[in-house]
C-alpha positions in Angstrom: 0.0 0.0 0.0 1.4 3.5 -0.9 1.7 5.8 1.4 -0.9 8.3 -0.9 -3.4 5.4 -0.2 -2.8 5.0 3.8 -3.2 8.6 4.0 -6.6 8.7 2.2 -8.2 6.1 4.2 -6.6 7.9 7.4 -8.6 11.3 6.5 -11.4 8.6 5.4 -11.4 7.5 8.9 -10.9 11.0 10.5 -14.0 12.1 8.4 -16.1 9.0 9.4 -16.7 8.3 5.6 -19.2 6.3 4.1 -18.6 5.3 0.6 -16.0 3.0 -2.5 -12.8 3.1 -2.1 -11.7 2.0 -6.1 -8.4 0.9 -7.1 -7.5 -1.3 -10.0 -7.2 -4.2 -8.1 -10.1 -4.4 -5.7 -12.8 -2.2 -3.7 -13.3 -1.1 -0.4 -16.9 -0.1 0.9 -16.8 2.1 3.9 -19.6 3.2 6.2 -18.8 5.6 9.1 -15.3 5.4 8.4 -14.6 1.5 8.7 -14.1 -1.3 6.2 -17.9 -3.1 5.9 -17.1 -4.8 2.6 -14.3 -5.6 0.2 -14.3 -6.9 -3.1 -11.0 -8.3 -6.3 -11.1 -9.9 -8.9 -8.3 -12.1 -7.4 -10.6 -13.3 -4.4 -13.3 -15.3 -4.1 -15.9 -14.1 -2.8 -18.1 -14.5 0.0 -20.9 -15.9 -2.3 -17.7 -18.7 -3.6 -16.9 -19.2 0.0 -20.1 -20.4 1.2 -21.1 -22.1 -1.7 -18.0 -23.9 -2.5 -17.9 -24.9 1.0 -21.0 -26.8 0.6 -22.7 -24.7 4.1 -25.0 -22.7 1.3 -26.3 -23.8 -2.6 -26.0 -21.8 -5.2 -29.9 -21.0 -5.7 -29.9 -20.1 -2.0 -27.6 -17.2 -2.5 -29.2 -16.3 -5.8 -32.5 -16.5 -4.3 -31.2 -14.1 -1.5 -29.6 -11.6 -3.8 -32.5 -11.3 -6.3 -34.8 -10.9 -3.1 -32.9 -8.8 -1.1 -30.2 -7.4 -3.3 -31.8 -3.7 -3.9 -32.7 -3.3 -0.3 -28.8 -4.2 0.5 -29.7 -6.8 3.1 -28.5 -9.8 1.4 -25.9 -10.6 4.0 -29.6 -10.0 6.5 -31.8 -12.1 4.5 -29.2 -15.2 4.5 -29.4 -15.6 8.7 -33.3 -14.7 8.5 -34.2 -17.2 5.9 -32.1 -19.2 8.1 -29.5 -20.2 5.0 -26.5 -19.3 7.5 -26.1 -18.8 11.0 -24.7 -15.2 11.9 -21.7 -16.9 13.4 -20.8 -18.2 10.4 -21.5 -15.4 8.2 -19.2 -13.4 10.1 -16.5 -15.4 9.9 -16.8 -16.1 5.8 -17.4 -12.3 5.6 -14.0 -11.2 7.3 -12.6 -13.8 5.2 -13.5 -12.7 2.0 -13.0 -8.9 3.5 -9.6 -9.5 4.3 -8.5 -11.6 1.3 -10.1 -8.5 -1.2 -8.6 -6.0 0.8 -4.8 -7.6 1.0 -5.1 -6.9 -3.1 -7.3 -4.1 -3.2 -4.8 -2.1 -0.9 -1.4 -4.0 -3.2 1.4 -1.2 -4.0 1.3 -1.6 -7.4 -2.8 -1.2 -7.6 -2.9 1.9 -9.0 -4.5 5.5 -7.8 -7.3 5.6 -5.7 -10.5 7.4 -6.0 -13.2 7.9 -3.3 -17.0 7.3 -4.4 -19.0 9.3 -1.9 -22.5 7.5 -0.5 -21.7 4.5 -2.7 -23.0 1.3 -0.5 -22.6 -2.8 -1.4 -25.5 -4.7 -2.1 -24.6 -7.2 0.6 -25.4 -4.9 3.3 -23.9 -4.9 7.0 -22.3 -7.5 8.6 -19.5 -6.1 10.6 -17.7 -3.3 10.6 -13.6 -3.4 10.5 -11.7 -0.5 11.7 -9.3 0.7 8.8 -6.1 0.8 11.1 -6.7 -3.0 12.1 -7.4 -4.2 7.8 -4.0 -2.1 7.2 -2.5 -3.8 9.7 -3.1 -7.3 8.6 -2.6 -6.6 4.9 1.0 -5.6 5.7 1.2 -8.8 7.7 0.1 -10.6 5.0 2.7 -9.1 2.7 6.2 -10.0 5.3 4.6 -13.8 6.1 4.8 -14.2 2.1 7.7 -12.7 1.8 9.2 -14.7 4.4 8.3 -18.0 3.0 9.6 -17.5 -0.5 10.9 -13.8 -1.4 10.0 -14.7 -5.2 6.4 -13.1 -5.8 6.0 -14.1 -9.1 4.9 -17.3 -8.3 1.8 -15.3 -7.1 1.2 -14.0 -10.8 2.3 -16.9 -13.0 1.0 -20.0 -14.0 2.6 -22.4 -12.1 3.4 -26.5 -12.5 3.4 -29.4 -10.1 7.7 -30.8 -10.2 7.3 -34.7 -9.4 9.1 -35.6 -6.4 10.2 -39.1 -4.7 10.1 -38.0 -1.3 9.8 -34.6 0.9 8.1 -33.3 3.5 4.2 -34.3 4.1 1.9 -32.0 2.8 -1.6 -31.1 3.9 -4.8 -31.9 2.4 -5.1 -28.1 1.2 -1.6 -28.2 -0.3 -1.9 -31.9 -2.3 -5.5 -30.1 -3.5 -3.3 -27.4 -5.2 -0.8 -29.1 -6.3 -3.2 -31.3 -8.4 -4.8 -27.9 -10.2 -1.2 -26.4 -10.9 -1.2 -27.4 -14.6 1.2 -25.0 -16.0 -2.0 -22.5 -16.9 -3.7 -22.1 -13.7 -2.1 -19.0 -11.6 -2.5 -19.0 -7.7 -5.5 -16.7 -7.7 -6.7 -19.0 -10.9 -6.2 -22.3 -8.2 -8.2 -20.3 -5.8 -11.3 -19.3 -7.8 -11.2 -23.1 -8.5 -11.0 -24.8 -5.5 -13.4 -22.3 -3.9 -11.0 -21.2 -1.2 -9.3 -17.3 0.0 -6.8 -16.5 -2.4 -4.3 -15.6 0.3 -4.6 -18.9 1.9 -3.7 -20.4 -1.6 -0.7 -18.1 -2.0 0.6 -19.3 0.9 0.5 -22.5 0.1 2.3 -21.8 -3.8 5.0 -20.6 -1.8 5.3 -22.6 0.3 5.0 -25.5 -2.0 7.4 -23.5 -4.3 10.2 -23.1 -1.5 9.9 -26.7 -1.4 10.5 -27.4 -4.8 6.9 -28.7 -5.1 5.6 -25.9 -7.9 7.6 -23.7 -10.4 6.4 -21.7 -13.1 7.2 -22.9 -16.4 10.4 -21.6 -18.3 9.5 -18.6 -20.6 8.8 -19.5 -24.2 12.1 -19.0 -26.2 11.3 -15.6 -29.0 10.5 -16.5 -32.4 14.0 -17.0 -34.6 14.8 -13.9 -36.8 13.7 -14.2 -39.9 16.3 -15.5 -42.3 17.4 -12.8 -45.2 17.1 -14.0 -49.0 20.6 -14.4 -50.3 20.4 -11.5 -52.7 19.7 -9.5 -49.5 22.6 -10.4 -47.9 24.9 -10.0 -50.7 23.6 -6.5 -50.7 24.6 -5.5 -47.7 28.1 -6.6 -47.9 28.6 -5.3 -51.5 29.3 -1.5 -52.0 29.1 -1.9 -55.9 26.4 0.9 -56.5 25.7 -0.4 -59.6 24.4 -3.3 -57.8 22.6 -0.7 -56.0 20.9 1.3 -58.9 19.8 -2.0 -60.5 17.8 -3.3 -57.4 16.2 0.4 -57.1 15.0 -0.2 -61.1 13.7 -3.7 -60.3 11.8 -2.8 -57.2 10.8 0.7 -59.0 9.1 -1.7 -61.8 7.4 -4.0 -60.2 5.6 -1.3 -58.2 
């Protein structure tokens, strides 16, 4: 995050704002100056949690959005209707806050703009002070950094490397290694599996520090394309006789 960005959401704060935070990478929706909502297209969302997760169908939350979308009580109509408890609402709601917001507030995201008054569909669940979704987002960045300083395994496709032995992995780290095909990016393995992309990047590094994943080598340029002899013999003869006569034979078949 830049330091143009943490000083926005400070005065954001200090203002008690309520409104869309927009950067390239993600959104964050604000009401009386704290984080309600976040939103990437690099994270799953809440909607993917629970549903991937098997705890909500996929007509239950499109029966809740149609029904409560334009009153922005989705996330209100869902423990009603008695979909989800609140409990466990909360919890898949700072989830998918927390894993929007760590690439929504990225260095590299771009400039920020503020959209006064603008509010998410989803409607309240529970507020996040700004200073506390800063704090974990920079957390995020050092425990990544720590466990494999190479963060382009977090942008590139990346590819399972057989091995004969090696530390046990986990259930959630064989489950990636399975979908990295050589196309699929972390983010791309996330959206897939139905799980916070953050959680998966963890595990691409880590499985990358073990010599589990790479990215696959970068495809070699296209070969030069190979001069007709006349051409060459051109440019290493300075007869300019040679010269005038290829002018005249280009100049007529025009």
């Amino acid at each position: 995050m830049t330091s143009e960005v943490s000083a926005l959401l400070a005065r954001l704060t200090t203002e008690r704002a309520t409104g869309a935070l927009l950067r390239d990478t993600g959104t964050l929706y604000l009401a009386d100056g704290a984080v309600v909502h976040a939103e990437s297209p690099a994270a799953p969302g809440l909607d993917a949690l629970l549903t991937h997760g098997g705890r909500l169908s996929a007509e239950g939350w499109q029966e809740a959005v149609d029904r409560a979308g334009a009153r922005r009580r989705v996330a209100r109509y869902l423990v009603d209707q008695g979909h989800v408890s609140s409990g466990e609402l909360e919890i898949c709601h700072l989830a998918a806050l927390f894993d929007a917001a760590f690439f929504a507030l990225a260095p590299d995201s771009g400039p920020a703009r503020f959209r006064q008054g603008a509010a998410h569909w989803l409607g309240p669940v529970r507020p996040v002070p700004v200073p506390a979704v800063e704090r974990e987002t920079r957390r995020r960045r050092e425990l990544l950094h720590r466990l494999w300083p190479r963060p382009e395994v977090d942008t590139a496709p990346v590819v399972a490397v057989p091995a004969a032995g090696g530390p046990a992995m986990t259930l959630r780290q064989r489950a990636v290694l399975a979908a990295a095909d050589g196309v699929r990016t972390a983010t791309g393995i996330a959206w897939l599996l139905g799980r916070p992309a953050f959680h998966t990047l963890l595990d691409v590094r880590r499985l990358a520090a073990a010599g589990r994943v790479r990215t696959p080598p970068a495809a070699a340029p296209p070969p030069a394309p190979t001069l007709p002899a006349w051409v060459a013999d051109i440019s290493t003869d300075p007869d300019v006789a040679l010269l005038h006569r290829l002018r005249d034979a280009l100049e007529a078949r025009l």
